[in-house]
N, C-alpha and C positions, 0 to 999 in steps of 0.2 A: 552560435548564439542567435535566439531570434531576436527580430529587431525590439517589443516589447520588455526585452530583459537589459538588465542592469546591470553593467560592468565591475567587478570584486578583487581588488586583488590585493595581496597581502602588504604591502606598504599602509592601502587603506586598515585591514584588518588592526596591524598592528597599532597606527592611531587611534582609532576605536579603543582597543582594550585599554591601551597607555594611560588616557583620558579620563576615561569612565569606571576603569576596573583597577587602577595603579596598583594594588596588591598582587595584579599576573602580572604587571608591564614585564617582568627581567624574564616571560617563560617565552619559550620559543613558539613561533607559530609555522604552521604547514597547514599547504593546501591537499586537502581530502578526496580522493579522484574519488568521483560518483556521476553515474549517467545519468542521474536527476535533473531537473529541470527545474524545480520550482525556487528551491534554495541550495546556497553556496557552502559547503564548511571547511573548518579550518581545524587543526588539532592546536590544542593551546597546553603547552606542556605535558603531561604523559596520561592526565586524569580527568582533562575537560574537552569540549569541545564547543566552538562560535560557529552559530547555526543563521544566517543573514539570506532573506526572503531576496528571491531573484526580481521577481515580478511583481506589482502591484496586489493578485487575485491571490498570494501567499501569505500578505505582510497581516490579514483582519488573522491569519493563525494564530499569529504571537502571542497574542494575549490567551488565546483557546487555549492552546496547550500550557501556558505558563498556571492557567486556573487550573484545570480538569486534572493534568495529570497529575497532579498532586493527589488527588483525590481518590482517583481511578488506581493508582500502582502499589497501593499494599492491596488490592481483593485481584491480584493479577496471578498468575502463577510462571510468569516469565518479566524478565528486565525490561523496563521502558524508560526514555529521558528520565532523567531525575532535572529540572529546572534549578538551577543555581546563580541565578542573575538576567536579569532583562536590561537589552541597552535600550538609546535614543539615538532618532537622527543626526549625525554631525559629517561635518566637512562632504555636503553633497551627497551621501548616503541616505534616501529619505524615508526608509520605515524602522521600528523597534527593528529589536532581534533579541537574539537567546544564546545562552551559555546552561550548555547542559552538561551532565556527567560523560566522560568517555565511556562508551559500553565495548568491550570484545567480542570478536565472531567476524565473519565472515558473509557475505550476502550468497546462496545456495547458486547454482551456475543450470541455466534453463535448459534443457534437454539434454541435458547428463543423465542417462537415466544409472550411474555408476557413484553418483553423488544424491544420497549416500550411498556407501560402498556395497551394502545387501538391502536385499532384502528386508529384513530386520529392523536396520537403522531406516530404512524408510518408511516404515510402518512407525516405529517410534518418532520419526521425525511425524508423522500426519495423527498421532495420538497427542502431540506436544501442542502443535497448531490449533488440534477438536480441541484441547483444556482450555488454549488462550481463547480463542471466539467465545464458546461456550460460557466464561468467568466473565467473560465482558458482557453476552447479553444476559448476563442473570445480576450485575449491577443494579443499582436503585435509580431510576433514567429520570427522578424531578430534576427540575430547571433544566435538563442538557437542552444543546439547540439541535436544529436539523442537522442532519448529517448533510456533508459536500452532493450525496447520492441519496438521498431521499425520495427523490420522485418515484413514481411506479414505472415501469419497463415501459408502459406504451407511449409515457411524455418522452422516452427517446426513439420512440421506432420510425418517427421521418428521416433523423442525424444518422441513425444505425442502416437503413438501408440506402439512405447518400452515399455513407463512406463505404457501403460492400458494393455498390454499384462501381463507385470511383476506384478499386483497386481488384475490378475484376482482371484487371492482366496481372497480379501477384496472387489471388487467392482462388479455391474453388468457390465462387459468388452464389450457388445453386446450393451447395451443401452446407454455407453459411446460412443462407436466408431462410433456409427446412429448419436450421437450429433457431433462430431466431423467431419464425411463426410458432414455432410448439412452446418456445419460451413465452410468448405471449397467449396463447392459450390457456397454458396452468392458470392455476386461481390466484387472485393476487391476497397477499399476505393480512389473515382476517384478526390476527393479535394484535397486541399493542405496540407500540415501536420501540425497540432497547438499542443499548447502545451498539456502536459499531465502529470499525475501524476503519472499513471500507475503499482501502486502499492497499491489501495485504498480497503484493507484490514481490518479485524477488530483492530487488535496491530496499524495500520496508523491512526487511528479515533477516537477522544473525543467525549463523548456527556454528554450533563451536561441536568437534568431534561427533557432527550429524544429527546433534540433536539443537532443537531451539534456545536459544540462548539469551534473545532478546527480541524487540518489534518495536520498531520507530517510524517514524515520521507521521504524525498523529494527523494533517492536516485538516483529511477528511473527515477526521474525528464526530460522531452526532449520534440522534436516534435514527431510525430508519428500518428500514425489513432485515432481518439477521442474513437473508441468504444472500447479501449483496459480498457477506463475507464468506461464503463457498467460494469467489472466487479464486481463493490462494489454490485450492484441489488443483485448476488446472496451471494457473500464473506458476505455482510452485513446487506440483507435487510429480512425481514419474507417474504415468497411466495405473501400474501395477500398485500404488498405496494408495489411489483415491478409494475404495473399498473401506480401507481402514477408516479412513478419515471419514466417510460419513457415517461407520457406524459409529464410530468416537462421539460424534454430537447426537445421532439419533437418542444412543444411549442414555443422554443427557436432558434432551428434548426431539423426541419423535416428531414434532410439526417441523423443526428449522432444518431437518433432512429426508425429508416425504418426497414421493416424486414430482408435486407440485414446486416446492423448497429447491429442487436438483433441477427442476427446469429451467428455475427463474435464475439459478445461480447462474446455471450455463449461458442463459442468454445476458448476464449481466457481462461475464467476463471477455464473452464475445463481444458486444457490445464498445465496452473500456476499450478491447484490443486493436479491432478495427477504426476506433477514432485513433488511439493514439501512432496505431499504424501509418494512417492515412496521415495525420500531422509532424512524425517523426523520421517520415522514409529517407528524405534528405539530408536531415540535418545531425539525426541519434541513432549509430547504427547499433548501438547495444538496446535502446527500449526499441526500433524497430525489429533487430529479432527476436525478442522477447515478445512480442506483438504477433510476430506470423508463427511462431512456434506456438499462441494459445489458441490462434486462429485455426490452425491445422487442429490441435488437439481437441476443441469442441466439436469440430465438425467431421472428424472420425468416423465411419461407421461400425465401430468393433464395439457394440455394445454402449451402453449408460455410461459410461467413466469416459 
């Protein structure tokens, strides 16, 4: 735990709900193994689940997702939080939090390229993903706010080549920084901004029998450039169904999968990987392999994927 986060644990939980929620008090509560970092969860009887912001930069979520998604999850074609109650600070706990619906599935397992088990189901898995992205930016984006990732690629390129300099003894530092100048190159995104997820990870993703089942943790939630959400192709997908998956959104909208749209995606997710890399190596050995395994897979040289 780093020292900015805030200690959770179910004695607290169970006070909380008792309290606030006395219709759960008699369900049982369990703590939810997640290599997350931002927020803690807890299973609160078989059908809900208490979602409590770790760190301060989590807790302005609460309220985002308790509004948007409401809004956002019937024009989805995949399960997201359903919001079923919002708490308050109490007993030292000092931000809201959230009780949302329990969803099943399973988070996808990063360089499995045998998960899914073919061929097939991995294409279906990266046709499932093009629907979600694709349904989200073709939402109606008044009032949304920025997204967590809004900026353009170049307000990160001093942070981006800090941390590929700083972990030149774990990564290839030359074949990342070629992916990352060509990602700055492309043209930067001349549409309007729609919504995004922007955080579409393997810990964000359910899949039940290989196919998508659900997509959570909203935080990053906003408007922004659509290909910030290309980064699930390499965060989530085996090499061999990235293909799929962008003709799945081309099909849908040819600009958010062009080779300008694939450059910047790449160097977004590059980008994510190598910070969180650099910030995770000691402390998160599941987000920092997840971290050098996207690291490696951008900077490949077998082709575009």
């Amino acid at each position: 735990m780093h020292a900015d986060e805030t200690e959770i644990d179910l004695p607290l939980v169970r006070r909380l709900v008792a309290e606030q929620f006395p219709q759960w008090a008699a369900l049982p509560v369990e703590r939810v193994d997640s290599a997350g970092t931002s927020n803690a969860m807890f299973r609160l009887g078989e059908e809900m689940v208490v979602r409590l912001p770790r760190i301060a930069g989590a807790a302005a979520d609460v309220e985002k997702e308790q509004h948007w998604l409401r809004r956002l999850a019937p024009q989805l074609p995949c399960a997201v939080p359903a919001p079923l109650g919002v708490g308050t600070p109490a007993h030292g706990y000092p931000w809201a939090w959230s009780v949302y619906g329990w969803l099943d599935g399973v988070n996808p397992t990063v360089g499995q390229d045998a998960l899914p088990e073919s061929e097939q189901l991995a294409d279906d898995l990266a046709a499932d993903l093009a629907a979600f992205v694709t349904a989200l930016h073709r939402i109606d984006p008044d009032g949304g706010p920025a997204s967590y990732r809004s900026e353009p690629l170049s307000a990160r390129d001093q942070a981006t080549r800090r941390a590929i300099a700083d972990l030149h003894e774990l990564i290839d530092a030359d074949a990342a920084t070629a992916v990352w100048e060509a990602a700055l190159r492309a043209p930067e995104w001349s549409g309007p901004t729609v919504w995004i997820h922007a955080d579409l990870q393997p810990g964000n993703v359910l899949v039940a029998d290989g196919r998508l089942s659900a997509v959570i943790d909203f935080g990053c939630l906003g408007l922004g450039d659509p290909a910030v959400d290309l980064i699930t192709a390499w965060y989530v997908l085996p090499r061999h169904a990235r293909p799929a998956f962008r003709a799945a959104v081309a099909s849908v909208s040819p600009a958010e999968a062009d080779d300008a749209a694939w450059a910047r995606g790449r160097g977004w997710a590059l980008s994510v990987a190598v910070a969180e890399l650099r910030y995770y190596q000691a402390t998160n050995p599941v987000m920092a392999t997840i971290a050098r395994h996207v690291i490696a897979e951008v900077s490949c040289g077998d082709g575009p994927w």
